[in-house]
VMD Tcl script that draws the C-alpha trace (Angstrom):
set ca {
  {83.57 111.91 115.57}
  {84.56 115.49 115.91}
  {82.59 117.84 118.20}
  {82.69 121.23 117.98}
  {82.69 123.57 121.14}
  {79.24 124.86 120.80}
  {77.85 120.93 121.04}
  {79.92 120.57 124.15}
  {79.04 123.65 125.85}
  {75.12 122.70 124.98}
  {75.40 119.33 126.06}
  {77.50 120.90 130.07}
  {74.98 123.51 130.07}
  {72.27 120.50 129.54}
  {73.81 118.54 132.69}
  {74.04 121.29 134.51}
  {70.41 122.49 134.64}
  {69.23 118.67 135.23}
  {71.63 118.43 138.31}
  {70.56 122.13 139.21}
  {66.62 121.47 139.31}
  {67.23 118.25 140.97}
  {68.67 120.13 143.61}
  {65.24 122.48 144.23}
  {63.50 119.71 146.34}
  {63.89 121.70 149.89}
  {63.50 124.99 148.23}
  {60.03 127.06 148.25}
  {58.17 127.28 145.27}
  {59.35 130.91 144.63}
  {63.20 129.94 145.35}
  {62.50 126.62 142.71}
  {61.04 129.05 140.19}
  {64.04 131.59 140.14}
  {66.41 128.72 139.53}
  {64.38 127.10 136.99}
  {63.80 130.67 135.42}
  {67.48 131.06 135.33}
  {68.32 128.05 133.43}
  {65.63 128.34 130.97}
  {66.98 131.82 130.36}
  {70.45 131.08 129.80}
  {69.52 128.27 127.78}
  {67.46 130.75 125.64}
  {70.19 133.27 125.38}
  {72.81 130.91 124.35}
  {70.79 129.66 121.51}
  {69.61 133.19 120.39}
  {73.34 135.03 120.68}
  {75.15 131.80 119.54}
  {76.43 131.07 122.74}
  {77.84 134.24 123.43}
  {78.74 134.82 127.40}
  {76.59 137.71 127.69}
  {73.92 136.49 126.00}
  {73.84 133.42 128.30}
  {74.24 135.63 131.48}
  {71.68 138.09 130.10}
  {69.15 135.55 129.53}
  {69.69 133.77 133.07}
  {69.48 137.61 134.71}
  {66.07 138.06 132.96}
  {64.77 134.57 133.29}
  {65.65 134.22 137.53}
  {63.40 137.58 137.39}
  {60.55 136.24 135.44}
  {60.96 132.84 137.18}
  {61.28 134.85 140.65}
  {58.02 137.11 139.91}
  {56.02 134.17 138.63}
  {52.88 133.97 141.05}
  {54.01 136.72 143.01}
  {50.48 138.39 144.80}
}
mol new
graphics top color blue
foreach p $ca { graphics top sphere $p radius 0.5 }
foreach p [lrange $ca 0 end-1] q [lrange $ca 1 end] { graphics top cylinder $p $q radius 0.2 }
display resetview
């Protein structure tokens, strides 16, 4: 079975955000937000640039913002 380096670098992203959110339990719902933000973003930009770098980066950036602005008052 041969796996490429895109399926491996989907599958350590994967683990990465599970062991990530798992570790928002003592954070405040803003702080838990950001983080999840962040990995949905990079997740997002890997898939839409291919898993280019910046894409990745430049999709956490933007999603930690959303994430961090979510129910701000």
């Amino acid at each position: 079975m041969k796996m490429n380096i895109k399926r491996v670098s989907t599958v350590t992203l994967s683990a990465v955000l599970l062991f990530a959110v798992a570790g928002c339990a003592n954070m405040s719902k803003r702080d838990r937000n950001t983080a999840i933000g962040a990995g949905v973003g990079a997740v997002g930009g890997a898939v839409l640039t291919d898993g280019s770098a910046l894409g990745t980066v430049g999709g956490a950036a933007i999603g930690g913002l959303i994430g961090h602005q979510v129910g701000k008052k």
